[in-house]
C-alpha positions in Angstrom: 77.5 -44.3 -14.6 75.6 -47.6 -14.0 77.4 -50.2 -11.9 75.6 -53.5 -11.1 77.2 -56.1 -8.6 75.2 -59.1 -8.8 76.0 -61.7 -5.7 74.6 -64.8 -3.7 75.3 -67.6 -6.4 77.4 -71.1 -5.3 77.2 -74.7 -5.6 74.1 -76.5 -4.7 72.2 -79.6 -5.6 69.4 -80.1 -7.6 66.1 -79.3 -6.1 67.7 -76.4 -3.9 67.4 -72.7 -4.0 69.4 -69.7 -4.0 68.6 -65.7 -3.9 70.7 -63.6 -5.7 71.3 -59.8 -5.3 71.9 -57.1 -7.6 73.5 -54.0 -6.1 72.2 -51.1 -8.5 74.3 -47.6 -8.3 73.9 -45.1 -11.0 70.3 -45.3 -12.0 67.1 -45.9 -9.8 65.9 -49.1 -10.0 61.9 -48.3 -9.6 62.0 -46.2 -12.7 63.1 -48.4 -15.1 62.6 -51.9 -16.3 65.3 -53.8 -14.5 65.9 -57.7 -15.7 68.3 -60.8 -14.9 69.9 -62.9 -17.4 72.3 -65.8 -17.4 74.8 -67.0 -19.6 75.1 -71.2 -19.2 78.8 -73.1 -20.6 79.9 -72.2 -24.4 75.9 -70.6 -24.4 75.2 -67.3 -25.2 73.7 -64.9 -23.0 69.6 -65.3 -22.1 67.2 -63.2 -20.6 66.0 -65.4 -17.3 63.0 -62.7 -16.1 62.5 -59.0 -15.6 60.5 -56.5 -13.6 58.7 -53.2 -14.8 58.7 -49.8 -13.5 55.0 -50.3 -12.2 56.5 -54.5 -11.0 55.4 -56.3 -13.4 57.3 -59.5 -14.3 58.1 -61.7 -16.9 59.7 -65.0 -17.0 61.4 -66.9 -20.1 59.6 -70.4 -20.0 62.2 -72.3 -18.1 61.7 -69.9 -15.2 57.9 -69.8 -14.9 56.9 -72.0 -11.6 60.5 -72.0 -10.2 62.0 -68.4 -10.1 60.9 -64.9 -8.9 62.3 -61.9 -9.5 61.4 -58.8 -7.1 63.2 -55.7 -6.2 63.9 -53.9 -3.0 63.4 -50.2 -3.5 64.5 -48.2 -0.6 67.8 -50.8 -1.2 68.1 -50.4 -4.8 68.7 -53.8 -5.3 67.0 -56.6 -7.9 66.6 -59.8 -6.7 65.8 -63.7 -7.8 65.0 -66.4 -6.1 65.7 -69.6 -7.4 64.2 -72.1 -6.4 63.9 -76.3 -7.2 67.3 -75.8 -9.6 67.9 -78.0 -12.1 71.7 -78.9 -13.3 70.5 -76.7 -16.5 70.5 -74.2 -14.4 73.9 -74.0 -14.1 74.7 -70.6 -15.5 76.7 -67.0 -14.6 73.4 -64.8 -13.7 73.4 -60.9 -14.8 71.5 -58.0 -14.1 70.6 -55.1 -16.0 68.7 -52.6 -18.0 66.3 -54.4 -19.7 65.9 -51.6 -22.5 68.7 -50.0 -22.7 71.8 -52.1 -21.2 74.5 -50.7 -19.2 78.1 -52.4 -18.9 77.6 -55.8 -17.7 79.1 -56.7 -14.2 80.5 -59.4 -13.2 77.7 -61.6 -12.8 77.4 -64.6 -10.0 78.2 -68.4 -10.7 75.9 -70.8 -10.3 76.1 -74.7 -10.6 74.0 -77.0 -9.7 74.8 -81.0 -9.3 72.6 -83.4 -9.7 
């Protein structure tokens, strides 16, 4: 069973950063395509960026420039980095399966001020 513990989100200003973790158990996270989401206030679920089984990435428009997602192998953990955050940004962030989704965890908050 696939269990995905996402952590590192808080309360920052605009034009910060934050890196946020996604602990993987149940599946190997360099063989298969591993992606982050977020879900903003009363929004519905979006897919922020993923990485591919041979790394590469792909960002939704709002992340290109500003976000990077990467992935620690011998970890098995899925990371973003986050950086010059924008109120909009204010969001719970997911990981998972890009193709074919396990339960969601329990995501990480993140709010931004301006």
């Amino acid at each position: 069973q696939v269990q995905l513990v996402e952590s590192g989100g808080g309360l920052v200003q605009a034009g910060e950063s934050l890196r946020l973790s996604c602990a993987v158990t149940g599946t190997i996270v360099s063989r298969t395509t591993m992606a982050w989401y977020r879900q903003p206030p009363e929004k519905q679920r979006e897919l922020v960026a993923y990485i591919t089984v041979v790394g590469t990435t792909n960002y939704t428009d709002f992340a290109k420039g500003r976000f990077t997602i990467s992935r620690d192998n011998n970890k098995n953990t899925v990371f973003l980095q986050m950086n010059s955050l924008k109120p909009e940004d204010t969001a719970v962030y997911y990981c998972n399966r890009y193709y074919v989704p396990s339960t969601w965890g329990r995501g990480t908050q993140v709010t931004v001020s301006s």
